[in-house]
C-alpha positions, 0 to 999 in steps of 0.5 A: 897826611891829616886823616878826617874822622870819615877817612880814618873810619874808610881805612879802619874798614877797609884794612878790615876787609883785607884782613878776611879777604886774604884769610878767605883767599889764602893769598894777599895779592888779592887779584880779582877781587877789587870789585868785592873789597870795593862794594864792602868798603863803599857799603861799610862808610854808606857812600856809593858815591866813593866808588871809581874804575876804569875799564880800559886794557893798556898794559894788558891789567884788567878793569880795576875798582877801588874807592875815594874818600874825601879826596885820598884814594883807598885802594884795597887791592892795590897789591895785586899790581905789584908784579905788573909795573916795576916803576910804581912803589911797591905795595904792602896791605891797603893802598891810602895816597893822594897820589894816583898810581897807574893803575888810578890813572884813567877813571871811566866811572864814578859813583853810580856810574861805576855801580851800574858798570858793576851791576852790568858786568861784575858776576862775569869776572868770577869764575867761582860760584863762591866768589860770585855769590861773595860778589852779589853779596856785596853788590846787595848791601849797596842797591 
């Protein structure tokens, strides 16, 4: 895959916010956290508009945010879903692909619309004052 300047800087971020998250979490599925990863990366390339998820529940999976640049998904998270679906390709750091997984299959919101989704929803999938305030946070560098 040829990599644009604005892609190659989209990976190097978000390779860059895996590193802390799993340093933070202590864990590299990073289940949970694909709205933080997704903020901070949107926010690290200045580009709302890259944000996507879905919020439907097939497959018993949660709402999911992860971010498109320049037609390439980069996903941040995507390690979480390893243990989910034994016929998606497994996993290892940040997910970068043209192709869809299942679990970018169905997108409900893009850009705006997704951080609206976020606004409305987001602090009430932590559990954790730390992860809800590390969630404002991120949601701040984008309003």
């Amino acid at each position: 895959m040829k990599m644009t300047p604005r892609l190659q800087q989209a990976v190097s971020e978000a390779r860059r916010i895996r590193r802390n998250l799993v340093r933070w979490r202590r864990c590299v599925d990073l289940g949970g956290d694909c709205a933080i990863a997704s903020l901070m990366l949107a926010a690290a390339i200045d580009d709302v508009s890259s944000l996507r998820h879905h919020d439907l529940s097939f497959k018993s999976w949660s709402p999911h945010v992860w971010n498109v640049v320049d037609g390439v998904i980069v996903d941040v998270t995507a390690t979480q879903f390893n243990d989910l679906d034994e016929y998606q390709p497994f996993v290892r750091g940040v997910l970068v692909t043209r192709k869809p997984h299942v679990f970018h299959g169905q997108v409900t919101g893009t850009g705006s619309v997704t951080l609206a989704y976020l606004e409305r929803t987001g602090e009430s999938w932590y559990d954790d004052e730390d992860e809800q305030r590390r969630f404002r946070r991120a949601l701040g560098r984008l309003r």
